[in-house]
C-alpha positions as CSV (number, residue, x, y, z in Angstrom):
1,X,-24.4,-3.3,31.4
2,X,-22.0,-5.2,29.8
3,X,-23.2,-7.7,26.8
4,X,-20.7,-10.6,26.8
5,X,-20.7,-13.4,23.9
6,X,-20.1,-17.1,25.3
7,X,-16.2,-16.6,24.2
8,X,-16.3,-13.7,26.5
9,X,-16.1,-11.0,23.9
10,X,-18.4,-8.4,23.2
11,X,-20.8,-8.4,20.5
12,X,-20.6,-6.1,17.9
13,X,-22.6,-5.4,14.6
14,X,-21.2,-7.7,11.4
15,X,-21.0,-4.1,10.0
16,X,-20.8,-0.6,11.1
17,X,-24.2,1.1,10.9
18,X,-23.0,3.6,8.2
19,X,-22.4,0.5,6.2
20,X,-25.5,-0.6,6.0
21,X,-26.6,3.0,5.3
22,X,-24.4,3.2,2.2
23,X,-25.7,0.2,1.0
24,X,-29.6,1.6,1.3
25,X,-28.3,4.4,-0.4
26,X,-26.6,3.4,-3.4
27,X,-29.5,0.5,-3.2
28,X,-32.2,3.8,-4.3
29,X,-29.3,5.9,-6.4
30,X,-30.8,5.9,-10.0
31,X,-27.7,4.6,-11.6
32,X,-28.0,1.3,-9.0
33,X,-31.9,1.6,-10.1
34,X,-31.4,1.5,-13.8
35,X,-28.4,-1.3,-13.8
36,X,-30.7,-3.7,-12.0
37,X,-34.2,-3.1,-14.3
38,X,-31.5,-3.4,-17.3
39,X,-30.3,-6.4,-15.5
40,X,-32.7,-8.2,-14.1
41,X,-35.9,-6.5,-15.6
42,X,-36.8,-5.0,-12.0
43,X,-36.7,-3.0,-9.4
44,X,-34.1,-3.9,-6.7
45,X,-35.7,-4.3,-3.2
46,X,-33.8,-1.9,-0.9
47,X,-35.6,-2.7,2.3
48,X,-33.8,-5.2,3.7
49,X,-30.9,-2.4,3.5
50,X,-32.9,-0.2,5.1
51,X,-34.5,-2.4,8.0
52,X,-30.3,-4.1,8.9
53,X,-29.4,0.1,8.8
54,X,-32.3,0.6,11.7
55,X,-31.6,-2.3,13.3
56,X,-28.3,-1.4,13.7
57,X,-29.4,1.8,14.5
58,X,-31.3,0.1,17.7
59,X,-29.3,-1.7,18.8
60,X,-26.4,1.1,19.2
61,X,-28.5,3.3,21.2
62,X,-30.8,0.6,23.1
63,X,-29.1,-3.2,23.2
64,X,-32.0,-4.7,21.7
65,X,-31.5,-8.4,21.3
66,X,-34.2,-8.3,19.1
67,X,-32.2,-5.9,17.0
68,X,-29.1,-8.5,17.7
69,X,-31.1,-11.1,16.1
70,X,-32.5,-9.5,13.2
71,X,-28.7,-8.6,12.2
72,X,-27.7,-11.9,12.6
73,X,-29.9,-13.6,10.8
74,X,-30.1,-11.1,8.1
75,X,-26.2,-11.2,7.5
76,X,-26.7,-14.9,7.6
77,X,-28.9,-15.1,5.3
78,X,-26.9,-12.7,3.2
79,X,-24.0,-15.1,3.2
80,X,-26.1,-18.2,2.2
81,X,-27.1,-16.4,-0.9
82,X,-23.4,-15.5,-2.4
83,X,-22.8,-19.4,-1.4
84,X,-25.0,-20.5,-3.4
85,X,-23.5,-19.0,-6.7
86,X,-20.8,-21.2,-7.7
87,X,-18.0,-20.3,-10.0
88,X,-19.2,-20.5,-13.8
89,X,-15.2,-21.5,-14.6
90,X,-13.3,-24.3,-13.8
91,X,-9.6,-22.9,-12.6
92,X,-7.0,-23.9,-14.3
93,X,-3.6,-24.4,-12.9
94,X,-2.1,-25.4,-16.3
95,X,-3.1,-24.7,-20.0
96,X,-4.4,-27.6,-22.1
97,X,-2.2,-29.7,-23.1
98,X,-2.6,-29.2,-26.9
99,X,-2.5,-25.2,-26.9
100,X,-0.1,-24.7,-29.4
101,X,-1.6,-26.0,-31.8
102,X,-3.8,-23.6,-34.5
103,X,-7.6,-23.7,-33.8
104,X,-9.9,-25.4,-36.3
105,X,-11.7,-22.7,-38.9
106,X,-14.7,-24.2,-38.0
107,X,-15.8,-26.5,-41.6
108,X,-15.4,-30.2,-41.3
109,X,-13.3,-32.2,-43.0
């Protein structure tokens, strides 16, 4: 049984299963534990890790579109969240114009 995407490719996993493994994993390894309560003040949530890894998981072995969807919407959702941070920085492609001149010490004049 052949599962055929409307471009007539295959449909695959965004990621490898392992992948999403890995990412559980180092999600619960005490030294990702203690950066994100030093960070953030909590505890990351892992189980979205864990519930894309099984879903994977399912649909390697079974073809579950409900599997499918679950990735699909999970990576989606995934990439909607690093969209939303925008660059701090404005890039520069030249420096400012007065850069050569000494910087102020700071005490008005």
């Amino acid at each position: 049984r052949s599962y055929r995407m409307a471009d007539g490719g295959l449909w695959r996993p965004p990621r490898v299963c392992d992948d999403y493994r890995s990412e559980w994993k180092h999600c619960r390894s005490l030294g990702n534990l203690f950066h994100h309560y030093y960070t953030y003040g909590e505890l990351p949530s892992c189980k979205q890790w864990k519930k894309d890894y099984k879903s994977c998981m399912e649909w390697e072995k079974l073809k579950s579109n409900e599997a499918k969807k679950a990735l699909r919407e999970s990576e989606k959702k995934r990439l909607e969240e690093q969209q939303r941070h925008l660059p701090i920085w404005e890039r520069r492609t030249n420096p400012p114009t007065e850069w050569h001149l000494p910087l102020s010490d700071g005490k008005g004049k």
